[in-house]
C-alpha positions as CSV (number, residue, x, y, z in Angstrom):
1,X,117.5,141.2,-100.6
2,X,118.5,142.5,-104.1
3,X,121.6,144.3,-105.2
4,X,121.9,146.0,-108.3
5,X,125.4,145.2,-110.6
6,X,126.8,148.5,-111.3
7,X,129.6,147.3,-114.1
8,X,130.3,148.7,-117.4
9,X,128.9,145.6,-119.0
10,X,125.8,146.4,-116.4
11,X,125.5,149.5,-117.1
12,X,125.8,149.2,-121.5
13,X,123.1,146.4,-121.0
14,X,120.8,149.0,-119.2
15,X,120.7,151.0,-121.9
16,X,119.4,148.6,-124.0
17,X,116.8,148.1,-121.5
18,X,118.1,145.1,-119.6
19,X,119.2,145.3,-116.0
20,X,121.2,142.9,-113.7
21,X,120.5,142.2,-110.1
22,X,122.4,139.4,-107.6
23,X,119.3,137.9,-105.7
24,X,118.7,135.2,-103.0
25,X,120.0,131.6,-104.8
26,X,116.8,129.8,-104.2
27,X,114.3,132.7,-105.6
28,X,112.4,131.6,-108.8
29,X,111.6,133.9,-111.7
30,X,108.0,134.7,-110.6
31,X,109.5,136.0,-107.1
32,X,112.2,137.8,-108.8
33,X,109.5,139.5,-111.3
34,X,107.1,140.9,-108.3
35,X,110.1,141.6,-106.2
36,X,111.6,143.9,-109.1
37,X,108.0,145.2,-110.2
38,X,107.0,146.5,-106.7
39,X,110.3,147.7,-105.5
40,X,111.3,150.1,-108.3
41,X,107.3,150.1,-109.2
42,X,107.7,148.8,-113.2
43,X,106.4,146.0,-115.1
44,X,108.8,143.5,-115.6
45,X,108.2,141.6,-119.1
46,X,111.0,138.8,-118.8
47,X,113.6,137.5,-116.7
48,X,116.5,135.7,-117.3
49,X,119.0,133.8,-114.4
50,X,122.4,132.4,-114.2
51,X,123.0,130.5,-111.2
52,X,126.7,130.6,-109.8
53,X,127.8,127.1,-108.0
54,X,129.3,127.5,-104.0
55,X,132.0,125.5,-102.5
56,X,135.4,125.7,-101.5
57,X,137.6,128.1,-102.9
58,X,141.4,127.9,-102.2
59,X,143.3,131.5,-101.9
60,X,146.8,131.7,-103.1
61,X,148.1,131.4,-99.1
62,X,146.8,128.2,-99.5
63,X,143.3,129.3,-97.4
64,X,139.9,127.7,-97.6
65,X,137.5,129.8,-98.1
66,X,133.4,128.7,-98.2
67,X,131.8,130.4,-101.0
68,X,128.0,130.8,-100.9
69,X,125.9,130.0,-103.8
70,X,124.3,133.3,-105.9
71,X,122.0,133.7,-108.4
72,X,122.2,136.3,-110.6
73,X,118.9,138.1,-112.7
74,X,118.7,139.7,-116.1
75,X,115.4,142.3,-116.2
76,X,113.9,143.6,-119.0
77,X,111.1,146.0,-118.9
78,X,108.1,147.2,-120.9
79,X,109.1,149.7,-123.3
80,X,109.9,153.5,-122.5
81,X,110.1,152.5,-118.3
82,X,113.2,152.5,-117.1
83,X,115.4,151.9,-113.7
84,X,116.7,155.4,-112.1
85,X,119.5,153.1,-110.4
86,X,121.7,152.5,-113.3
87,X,121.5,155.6,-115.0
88,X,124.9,156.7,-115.4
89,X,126.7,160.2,-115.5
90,X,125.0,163.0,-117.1
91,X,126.8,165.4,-119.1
């Protein structure tokens, strides 16, 4: 339902304490706040989305491709709590 973005943008953001997620294009900010809060069991203070248009998309051989809407979500937490997910490599 949710799927974390593991980039290096992703992962910088993280440690300032804001996480990305891609969820379901239709969800609202109040979904996306308990659906974080009880899956990863933290309080979610504010959320932030970017909605990404579908369509059409033509390949370079000339294909047609239908690309389905997303919606992607920007989490920040209440101070010290933290997502295990997007911790990175440990020296």
């Amino acid at each position: 339902m949710i799927k974390p973005i593991l980039t290096e943008k992703s992962l910088a953001e993280a440690k300032a304490g804001r996480y990305s997620f891609w969820v379901p294009a239709r969800s609202t900010k109040h979904q996306i706040k308990k659906l974080i809060g009880e899956t990863f069991g933290v309080h979610v203070v504010r959320v932030r989305t970017q909605s990404r248009a579908g369509g059409i998309k033509t390949t370079l051989t000339r294909r047609k491709i239908t690309v389905s809407p997303q919606k992607k979500a920007i989490v920040s937490l209440k101070a010290k709590e933290k997502i295990d997910l997007f911790e990175g490599e440990k020296k």
